[in-house]
Structure formats: C-alpha cells, structure tokens
Wavefront OBJ file of the C-alpha trace (Angstrom):
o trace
v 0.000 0.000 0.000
v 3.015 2.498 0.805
v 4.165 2.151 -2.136
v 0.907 2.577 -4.016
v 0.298 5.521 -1.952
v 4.238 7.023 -3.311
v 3.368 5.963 -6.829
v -0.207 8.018 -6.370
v 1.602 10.985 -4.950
v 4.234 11.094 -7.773
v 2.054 10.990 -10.325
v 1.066 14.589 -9.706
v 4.948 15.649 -10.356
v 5.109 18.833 -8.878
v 1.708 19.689 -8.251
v -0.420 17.490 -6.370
v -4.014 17.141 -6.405
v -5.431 16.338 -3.881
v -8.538 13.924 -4.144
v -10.262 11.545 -2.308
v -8.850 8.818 -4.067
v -5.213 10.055 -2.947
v -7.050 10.699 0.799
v -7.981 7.012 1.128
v -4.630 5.764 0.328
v -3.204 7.648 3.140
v -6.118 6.186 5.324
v -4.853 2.891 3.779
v -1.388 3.624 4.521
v -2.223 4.926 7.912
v -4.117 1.748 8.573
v -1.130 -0.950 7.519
v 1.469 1.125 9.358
v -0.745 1.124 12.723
v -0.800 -2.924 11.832
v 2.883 -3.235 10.621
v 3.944 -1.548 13.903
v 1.685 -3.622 15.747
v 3.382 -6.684 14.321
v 7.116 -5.339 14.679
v 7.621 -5.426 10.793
v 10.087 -3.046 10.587
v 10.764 -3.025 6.866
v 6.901 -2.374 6.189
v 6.225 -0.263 9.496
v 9.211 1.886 7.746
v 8.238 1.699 3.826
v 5.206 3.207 5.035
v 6.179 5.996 7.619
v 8.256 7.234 4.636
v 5.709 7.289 1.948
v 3.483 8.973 4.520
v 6.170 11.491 5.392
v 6.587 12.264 1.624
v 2.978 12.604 1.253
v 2.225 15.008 4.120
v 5.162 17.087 3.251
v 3.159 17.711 -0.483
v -0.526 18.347 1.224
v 1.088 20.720 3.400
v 2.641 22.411 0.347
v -0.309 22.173 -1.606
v -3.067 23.437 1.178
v -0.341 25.927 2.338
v -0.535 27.980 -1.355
v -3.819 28.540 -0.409
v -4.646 31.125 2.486
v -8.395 29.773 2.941
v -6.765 26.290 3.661
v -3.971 27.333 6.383
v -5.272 25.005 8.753
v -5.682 22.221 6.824
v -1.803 22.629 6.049
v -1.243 22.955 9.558
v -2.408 19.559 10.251
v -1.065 18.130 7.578
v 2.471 19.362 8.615
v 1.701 18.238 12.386
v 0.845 15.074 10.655
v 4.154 15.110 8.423
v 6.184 15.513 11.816
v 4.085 12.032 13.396
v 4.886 10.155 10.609
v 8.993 11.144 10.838
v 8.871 10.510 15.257
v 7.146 6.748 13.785
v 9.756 6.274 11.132
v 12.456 7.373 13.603
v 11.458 4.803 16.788
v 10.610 2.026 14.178
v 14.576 2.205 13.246
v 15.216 2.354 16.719
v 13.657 -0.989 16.850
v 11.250 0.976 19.980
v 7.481 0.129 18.728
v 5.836 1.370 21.356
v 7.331 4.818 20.920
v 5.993 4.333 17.078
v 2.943 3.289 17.857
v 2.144 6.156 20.225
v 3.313 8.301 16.914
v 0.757 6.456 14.711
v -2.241 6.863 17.345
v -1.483 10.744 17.260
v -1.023 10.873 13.178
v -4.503 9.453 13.180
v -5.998 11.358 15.708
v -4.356 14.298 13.333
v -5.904 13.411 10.615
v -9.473 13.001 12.353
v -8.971 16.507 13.827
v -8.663 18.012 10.086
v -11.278 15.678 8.467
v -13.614 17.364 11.530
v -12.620 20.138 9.708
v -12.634 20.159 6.268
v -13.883 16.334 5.036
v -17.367 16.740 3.471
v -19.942 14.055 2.637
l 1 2 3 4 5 6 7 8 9 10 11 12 13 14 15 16 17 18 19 20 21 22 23 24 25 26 27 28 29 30 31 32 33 34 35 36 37 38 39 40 41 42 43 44 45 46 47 48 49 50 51 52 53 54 55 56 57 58 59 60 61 62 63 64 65 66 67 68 69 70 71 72 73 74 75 76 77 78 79 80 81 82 83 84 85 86 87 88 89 90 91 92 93 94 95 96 97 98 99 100 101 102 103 104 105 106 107 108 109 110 111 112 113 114 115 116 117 118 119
C-alpha cells in the first residue's frame, strides 16, 4: 500500500491534487502502518512511515498555497512531523514509541477531516 500511496503521490509531479482517491490511500497507509507496527515489521512499518512522510510534506505544500486552507496545512504538517517521530522509533527498533506516533497521526488526521472532510 506504501508504495501505491508514493506511486499516487508522484504521479502529480510537482503539483499534487489532492482527491479523495489520494485521501484514502493515506487512510490505507495509515491503517497498515498502525498494523505493521503492531506486528514489529520493521521493513513495512518503515516503507510506510516514509511514503506517509513524503505525502504530508506535499498536502502541506499544496493546502499551504492557499490562504483559505492554512489550517488544513497545519495539520497536515503536524501530521508530516508524526509520521517522521514513527519512522524514527521504528529504526530504533522501539514500537511502542511508534505506535504512540501512529495513534497521534490518526488522531491528526481526524482533527482536520472534523474540519474540512465533506460528505
């Protein structure tokens, strides 16, 4: 999924649109890295902390060219900076530390969703 999620991202080159389609592969991602934690897979707790990393760091560019979405790039650089504590405890081998990242990153994306998501 991470790397569906990178390939999805990098399609936009530069600019990046972003959908719902590219939203529920970062739910997806989210998802398998909360399980991939949970199950001390490094390698794919890792693959996808980075693509989620990557990914934030583009919404927050892309909401943050926009002054009526400041918030939502807010959140998605809070979001950026969960996904880079996970990647940094899963390659300290500590998953609990990760997996307190990945609860917050969640709960970070909820908070914007409350925000901006609409039906």
């Amino acid at each position: 999924m991470a790397a569906a999620l990178a390939l999805a991202a990098s399609a936009f080159g530069d600019s990046l649109e972003v959908d719902g389609d590219l939203m529920r592969g970062i739910d997806d991602t989210a998802k398998s890295l909360d399980s991939d934690v949970g199950q001390k897979d490094a390698k794919a707790a890792a693959a996808g902390a980075r693509a989620l990393v990557d990914t934030f760091a583009r919404v927050a560019s892309h909401y943050g060219e926009k002054p009526e979405t400041a918030d939502a790039a807010g959140f998605a650089h809070r979001t950026q900076e969960l996904a880079a504590q996970a990647l940094k405890a899963i390659e300290a081998s500590d998953f609990d530390a990760a997996g307190e990242a990945v609860a917050q990153l969640t709960r970070s994306c909820k908070r914007c969703h409350d925000v901006y998501k609409k039906d």
